[in-house]
Structure formats: structure tokens, C-alpha cells
N, C-alpha and C positions, 0 to 999 in steps of 0.2 A: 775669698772671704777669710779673714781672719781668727785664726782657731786659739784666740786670747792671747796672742803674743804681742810684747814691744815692740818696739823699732830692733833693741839689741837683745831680741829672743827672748826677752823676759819676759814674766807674765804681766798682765796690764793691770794698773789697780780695778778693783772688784769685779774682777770675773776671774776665768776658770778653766784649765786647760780641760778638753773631752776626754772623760775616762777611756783607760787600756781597754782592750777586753778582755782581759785578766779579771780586772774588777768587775767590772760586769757579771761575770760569769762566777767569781767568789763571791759576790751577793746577792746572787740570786738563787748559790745552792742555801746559804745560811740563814733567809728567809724562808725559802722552801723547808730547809728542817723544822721551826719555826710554826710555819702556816699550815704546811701537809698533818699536820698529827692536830690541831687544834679543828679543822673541817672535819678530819674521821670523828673528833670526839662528840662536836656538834651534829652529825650528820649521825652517827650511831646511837647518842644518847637521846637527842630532840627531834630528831627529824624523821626517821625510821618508825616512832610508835606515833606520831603524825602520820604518816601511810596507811600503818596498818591501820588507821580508824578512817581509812576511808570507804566509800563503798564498792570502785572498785577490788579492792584488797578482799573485802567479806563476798563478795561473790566469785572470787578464785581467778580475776580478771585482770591481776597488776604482780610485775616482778618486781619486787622491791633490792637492789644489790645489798649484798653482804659477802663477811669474808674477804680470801685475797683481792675476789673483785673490786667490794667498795674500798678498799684501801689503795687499786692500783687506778678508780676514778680519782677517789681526793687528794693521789699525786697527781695527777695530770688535771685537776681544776688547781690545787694548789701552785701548779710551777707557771703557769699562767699569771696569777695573780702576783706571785714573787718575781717574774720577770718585769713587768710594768711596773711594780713596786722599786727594784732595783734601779732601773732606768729610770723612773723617776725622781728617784733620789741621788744621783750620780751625778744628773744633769739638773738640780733644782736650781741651779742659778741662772741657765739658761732658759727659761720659758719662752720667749719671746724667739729664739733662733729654731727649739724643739718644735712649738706649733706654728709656725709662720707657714700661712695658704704657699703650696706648688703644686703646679699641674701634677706632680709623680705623685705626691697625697692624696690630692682630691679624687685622682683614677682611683686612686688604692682601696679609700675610702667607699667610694663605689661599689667595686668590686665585692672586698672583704665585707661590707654593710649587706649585699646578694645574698653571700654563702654565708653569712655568721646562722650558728642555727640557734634558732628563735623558738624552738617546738620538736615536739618527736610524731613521727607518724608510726604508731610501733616503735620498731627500734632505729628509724629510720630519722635522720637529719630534715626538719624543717628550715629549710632557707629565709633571710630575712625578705626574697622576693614573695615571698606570700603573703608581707606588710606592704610591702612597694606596689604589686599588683591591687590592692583597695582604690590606690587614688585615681587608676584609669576610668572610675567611673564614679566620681562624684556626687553626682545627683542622686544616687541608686545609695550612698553616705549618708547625703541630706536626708533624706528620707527615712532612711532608720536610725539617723539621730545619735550616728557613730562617726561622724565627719571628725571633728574634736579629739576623739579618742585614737582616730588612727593618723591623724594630722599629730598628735603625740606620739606615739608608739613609733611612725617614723623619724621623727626628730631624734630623738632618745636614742633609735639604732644608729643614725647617720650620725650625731655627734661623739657617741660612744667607738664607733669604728674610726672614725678621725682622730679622735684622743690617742688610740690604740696604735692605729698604722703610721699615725705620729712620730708616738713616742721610740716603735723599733726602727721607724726608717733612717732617722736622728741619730739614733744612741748606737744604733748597730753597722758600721763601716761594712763591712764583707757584702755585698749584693745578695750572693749566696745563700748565707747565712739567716739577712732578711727574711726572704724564701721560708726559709726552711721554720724560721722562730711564728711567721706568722700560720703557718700549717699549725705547727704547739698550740698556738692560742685557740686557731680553730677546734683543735680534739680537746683542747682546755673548756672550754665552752661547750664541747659537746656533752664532755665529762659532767660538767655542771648540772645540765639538763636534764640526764640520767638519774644523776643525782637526787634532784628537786622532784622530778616527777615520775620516779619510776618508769619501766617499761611496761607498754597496754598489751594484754594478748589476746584481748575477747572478741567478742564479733562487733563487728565494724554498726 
């Protein structure tokens, strides 16, 4: 495959040689400084006295983070977001090479779309299988007139985890590395969730 080179090395009109990962990695700390402090601000100023007016929270039933905690969740949803932000800005020319269907994707997208957590149980990771698990039974959907919603809900996870495992499998050469960035997004997203819904601690 041709990584936008000429015939004599040169780059080919309009396209783009694949960023270093240098770059990479320098734009995606300078969005993170950037994105990490504007989620604490949102998250502490808008979203925290949203919890507390819930009814969890008034009956002593919800951990809401604060302090170094919520500050070291909205780095790890923050770097998340700055990461695929990066990568996709490094690689906007290539869309068409970034998202093109391969078997190593569509596994990945599988997989990663399982584990993305979608919920908390306590403090505990809800996996995207607990959407996946709805369609094994259909009828039992029809019936409660939630077929639609979770024929959505799935879609949204699988096309969101493809955009995702896309974008790092693309933009990130190192095997390794993959590895390791797509765990980040996973505690990036876990982060998020924490975030969004506080922790439950009351009786089940």
C-alpha cells in the first residue's frame, strides 16, 4: 500500500504522509491540557449539583467524585477524548484508508463494543454485552415495545467502537502500543461513567 509517496519518494498531489508518533503524542498532550481542565470545570460547576438534586444523593445512596479523585477521572475521560481527537486530526485527509472495513477492525470492534462499559453496577463496569445480550431474544423486545430502542442502543455501541478501534489501529503503527491506547480509552470511558452517574451504594 502506498503510504503517499511518488514514484521518486515524493509526496503525491493531495494526500499526506502518516504522522510520526511524535506528533501524535504532542497533540494529544496539548489537547488534553486543553480538554482535561474544561470537563473538571463542567463536571464541577454543572454536573455535581445535578447529582446532588437527585434522589439517590438525598437519601445518602450515591458517591458523587470530588477533589484529586474527580480531577484524576476528567484526566482519564479527557485523554481519551484528546487521543481520537488527535488522530483524527493528523489523519483528516485520510478517511477513506482510516475507516476502510478489515477483518483486524471488525474483530476489534466486536470485542472492544463487549467490554466498552456502558453502565456501572456499583462501582463495577457494565459491559456493552448486557446490550448485545437483549437481541437473543426478540420476541420477549416485541413485546415490551423496546425492540427499536435497543436495535438502537446497539447500533450506536457498534458504530461508535468501530469509529474508535479504527481510528487507533490506523493512526497508531506499534501493535503494542494499540494494545495498550485501546485499554486508555477503555478506563477513559470508564472514567466518563463515573463521572456521569456517580457511584450507587445503597441496597440493591
Amino acid at each position: 500500500m502506498s503510504d503517499g509517496s511518488g514514484p521518486a519518494g515524493g509526496p503525491q498531489k493531495g494526500s499526506a504522509r502518516r504522522p510520526r508518533p511524535r506528533q501524535t503524542a504532542q497533540l494529544t498532550l496539548f489537547l488534553l491540557a486543553i480538554i482535561a481542565p474544561a470537563i473538571w470545570l463542567f463536571y464541577s460547576r454543572v454536573w455535581v449539583p445535578r447529582l446532588h438534586q437527585s434522589e439517590w444523593w438525598a437519601r445518602g445512596h450515591l458517591i458523587v467524585p470530588d477533589g484529586w479523585t474527580s480531577i484524576a477521572l476528567c484526566l482519564m475521560t479527557g485523554f481519551g477524548v484528546a487521543l481520537l481527537l488527535a488522530i483524527g486530526t493528523l489523519n483528516r485527509h485520510r478517511p477513506r484508508l482510516m475507516f476502510r472495513p478489515t477483518g483486524t477492525k471488525l474483530a476489534a470492534m466486536g470485542l472492544f463494543g463487549m467490554l466498552a462499559p456502558v453502565g456501572l453496577f456499583y462501582a463495577l463496569p457494565i459491559g456493552g454485552w448486557s446490550i448485545l445480550l437483549w437481541l437473543f431474544n426478540p420476541i420477549r423486545l416485541v413485546d415490551a415495545g423496546r425492540l427499536l430502542q435497543v436495535l438502537g442502543s446497539t447500533t450506536a455501541l457498534l458504530v461508535a467502537s468501530y469509529a474508535a478501534v479504527s481510528m487507533i489501529i490506523y493512526g497508531i503503527r506499534n501493535y503494542a502500543v494499540r494494545g495498550l491506547l485501546l485499554g486508555a480509552l477503555w478506563l477513559s470511558l470508564y472514567a466518563a461513567q463515573i463521572l456521569l452517574s456517580g457511584v450507587y451504594n445503597g441496597p440493591l
